[in-house]
C-alpha positions in Angstrom: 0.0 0.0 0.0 1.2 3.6 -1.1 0.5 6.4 1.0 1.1 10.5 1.0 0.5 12.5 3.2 -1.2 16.0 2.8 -1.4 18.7 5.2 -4.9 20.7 5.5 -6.5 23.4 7.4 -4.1 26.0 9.6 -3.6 23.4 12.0 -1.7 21.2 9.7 -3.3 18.1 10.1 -2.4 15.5 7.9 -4.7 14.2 5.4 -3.9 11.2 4.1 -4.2 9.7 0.7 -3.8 6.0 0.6 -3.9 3.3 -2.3 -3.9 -0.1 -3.8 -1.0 0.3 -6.3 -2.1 -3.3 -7.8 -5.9 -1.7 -8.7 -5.4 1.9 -8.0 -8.0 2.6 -5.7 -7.4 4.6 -3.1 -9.1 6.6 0.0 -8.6 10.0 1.9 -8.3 10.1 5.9 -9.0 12.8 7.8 -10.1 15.7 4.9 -10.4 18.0 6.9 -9.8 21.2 4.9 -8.1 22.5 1.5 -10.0 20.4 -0.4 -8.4 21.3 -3.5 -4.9 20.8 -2.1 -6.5 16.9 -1.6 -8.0 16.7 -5.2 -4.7 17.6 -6.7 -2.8 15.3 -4.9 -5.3 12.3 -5.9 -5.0 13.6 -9.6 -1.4 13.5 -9.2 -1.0 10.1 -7.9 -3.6 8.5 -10.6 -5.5 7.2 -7.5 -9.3 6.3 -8.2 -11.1 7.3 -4.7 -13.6 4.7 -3.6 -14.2 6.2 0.2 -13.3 8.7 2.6 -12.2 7.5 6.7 -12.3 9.4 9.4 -10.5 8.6 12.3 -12.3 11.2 14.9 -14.7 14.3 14.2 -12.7 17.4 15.5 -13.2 19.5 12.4 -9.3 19.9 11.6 -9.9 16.1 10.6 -13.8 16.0 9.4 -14.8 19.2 8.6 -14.9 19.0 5.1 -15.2 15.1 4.9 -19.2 15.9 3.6 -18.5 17.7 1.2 -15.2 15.6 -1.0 -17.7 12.3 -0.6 -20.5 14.0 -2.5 -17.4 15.7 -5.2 -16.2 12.2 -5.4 -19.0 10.1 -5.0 -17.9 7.8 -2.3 -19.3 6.7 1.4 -17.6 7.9 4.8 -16.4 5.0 6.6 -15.8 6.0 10.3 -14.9 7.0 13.4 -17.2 5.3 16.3 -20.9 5.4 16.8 -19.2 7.4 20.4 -18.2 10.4 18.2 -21.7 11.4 17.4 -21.3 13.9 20.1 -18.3 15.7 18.0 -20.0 15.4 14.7 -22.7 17.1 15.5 -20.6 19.9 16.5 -18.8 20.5 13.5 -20.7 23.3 12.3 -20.8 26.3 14.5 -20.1 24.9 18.1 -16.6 23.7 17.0 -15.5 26.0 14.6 -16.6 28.9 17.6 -14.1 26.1 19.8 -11.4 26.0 17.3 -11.5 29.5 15.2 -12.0 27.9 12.1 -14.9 28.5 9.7 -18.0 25.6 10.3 -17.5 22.7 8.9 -20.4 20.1 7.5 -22.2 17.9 10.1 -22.7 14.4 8.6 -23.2 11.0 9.8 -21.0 7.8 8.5 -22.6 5.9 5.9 -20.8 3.2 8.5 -20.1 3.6 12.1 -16.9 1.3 12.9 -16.4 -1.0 15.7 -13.5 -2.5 17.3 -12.1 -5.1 15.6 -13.7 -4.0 11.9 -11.9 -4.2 9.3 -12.0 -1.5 6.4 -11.0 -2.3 2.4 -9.0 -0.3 0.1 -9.2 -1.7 -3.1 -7.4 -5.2 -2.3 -5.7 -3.7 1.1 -7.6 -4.6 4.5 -7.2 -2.4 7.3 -8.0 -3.6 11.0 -9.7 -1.0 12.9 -9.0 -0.2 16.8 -11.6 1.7 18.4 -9.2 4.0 20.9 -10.4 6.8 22.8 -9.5 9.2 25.2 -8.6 12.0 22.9 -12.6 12.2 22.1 -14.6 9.3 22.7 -15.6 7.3 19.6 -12.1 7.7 17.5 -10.3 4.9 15.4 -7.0 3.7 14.1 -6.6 2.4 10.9 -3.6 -0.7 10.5 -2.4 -2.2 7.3 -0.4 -5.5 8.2 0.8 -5.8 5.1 2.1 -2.2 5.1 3.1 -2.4 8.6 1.3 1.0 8.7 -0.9 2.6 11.2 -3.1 5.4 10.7 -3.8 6.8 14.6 -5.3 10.5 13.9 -4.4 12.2 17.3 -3.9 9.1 19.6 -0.1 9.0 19.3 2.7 11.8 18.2 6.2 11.7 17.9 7.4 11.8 21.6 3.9 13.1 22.9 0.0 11.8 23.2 -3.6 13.5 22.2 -5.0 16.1 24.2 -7.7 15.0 26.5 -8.4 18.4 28.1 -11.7 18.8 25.3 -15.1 17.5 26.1 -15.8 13.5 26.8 -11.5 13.5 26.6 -10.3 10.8 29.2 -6.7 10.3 29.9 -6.9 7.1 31.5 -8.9 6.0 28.4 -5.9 7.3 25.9 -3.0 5.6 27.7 -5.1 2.4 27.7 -5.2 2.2 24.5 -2.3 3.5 23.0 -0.6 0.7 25.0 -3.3 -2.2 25.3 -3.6 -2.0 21.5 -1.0 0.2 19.9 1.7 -0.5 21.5 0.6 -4.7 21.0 1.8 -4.1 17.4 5.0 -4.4 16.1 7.7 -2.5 16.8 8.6 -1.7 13.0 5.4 -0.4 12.4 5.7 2.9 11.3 2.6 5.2 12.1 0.8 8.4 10.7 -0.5 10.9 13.3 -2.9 13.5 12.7 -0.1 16.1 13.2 4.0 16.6 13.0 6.0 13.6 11.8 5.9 10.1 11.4 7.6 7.5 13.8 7.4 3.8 14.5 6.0 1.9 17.3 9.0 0.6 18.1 10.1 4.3 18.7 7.7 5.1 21.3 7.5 2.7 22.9 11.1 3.3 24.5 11.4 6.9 24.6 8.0 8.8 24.3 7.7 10.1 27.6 3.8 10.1 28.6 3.7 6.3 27.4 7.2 4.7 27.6 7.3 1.2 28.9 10.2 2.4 31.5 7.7 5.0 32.5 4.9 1.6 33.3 7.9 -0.4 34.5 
């Protein structure tokens, strides 16, 4: 599986495009803005879209995920039937929260659960429900790729904020290491913001999640 990354919206989240390279089909993570920044990039690659993901609904990742499925034509697959109480927000209420512009409120044409699995084009992804950062959010996981998408679960030597509404910091640390940190170490990982690092990585020096720091 190919991926690129694309960063959207002032917060520079990163969007990501993903593909098949055997049938070209492809879909985007966490649109949450500059959606013609995200349409150039999938003209670019070739890539045929055939959904959108969304990992969690702050509006720096879902805001405009409404609006490229109906440009594309393609269903919303994610986060967690829990995030209903962000999605609802993204017009107004969060953009008031985060000084951006409203976004779209929609609903998934499919809620995930733990344990899911997701399909793009002959790739499967496993999805781990994982909150604490907001309460319904998923992780996408390509064992093939040895690639994790975790939105704002895990960062390069930090965690997600839990200091918003429904955030819970026990939650996070649970499962960043009940389920994250079960997967290989050379499993390299996407996080909704800043650089990419590997499993492997954090789990001996990130300091909020460490296994020294758990003994």
């Amino acid at each position: 599986m190919k991926f690129q990354i694309i960063p959207v919206t002032p917060f520079q989240q990163n969007c990501s495009l993903i593909w098949d390279e055997t049938t070209m089909q492809g879909a985007v993570v966490d649109p949450g803005g500059d959606l013609h920044r995200i349409v150039e990039a999938i003209e670019r690659a070739g890539v045929t879209v055939e959904k959108v993901l969304i990992t969690h609904g702050h509006l720096d990742h879902a805001g405009h995920a409404a609006e490229l499925a109906r440009l594309l034509n393609v269903k919303i697959e994610g986060p967690h039937k829990d995030e209903v109480f962000w999605l609802e927000r993204l017009g107004n209420d969060q953009g008031r929260m985060f000084g951006f512009p409203p976004g779209e409120v929609f609903t998934p044409d499919r809620w995930l659960e733990d344990g899911d699995t997701v399909t793009v084009g002959s790739e499967t992804l496993q999805v781990f429900h994982c909150p604490g950062h907001t309460p319904g959010h998923v992780v996408f996981y390509s064992p093939t790729a040895e690639l994790a998408i975790v939105g704002d679960v895990l960062f390069r030597g930090s965690i997600g904020r839990t200091d918003f509404p429904k955030g819970n910091h026990a939650d996070l640390i649970n499962a960043i290491r009940s389920k994250l940190f079960t997967l290989p170490d050379d499993v390299e990982f996407i996080p909704g913001h800043g650089p990419m690092s590997t499993i492997g990585d954090e789990k001996e020096s990130n300091p909020f999640v460490a296994d020294k720091k758990f003994g």
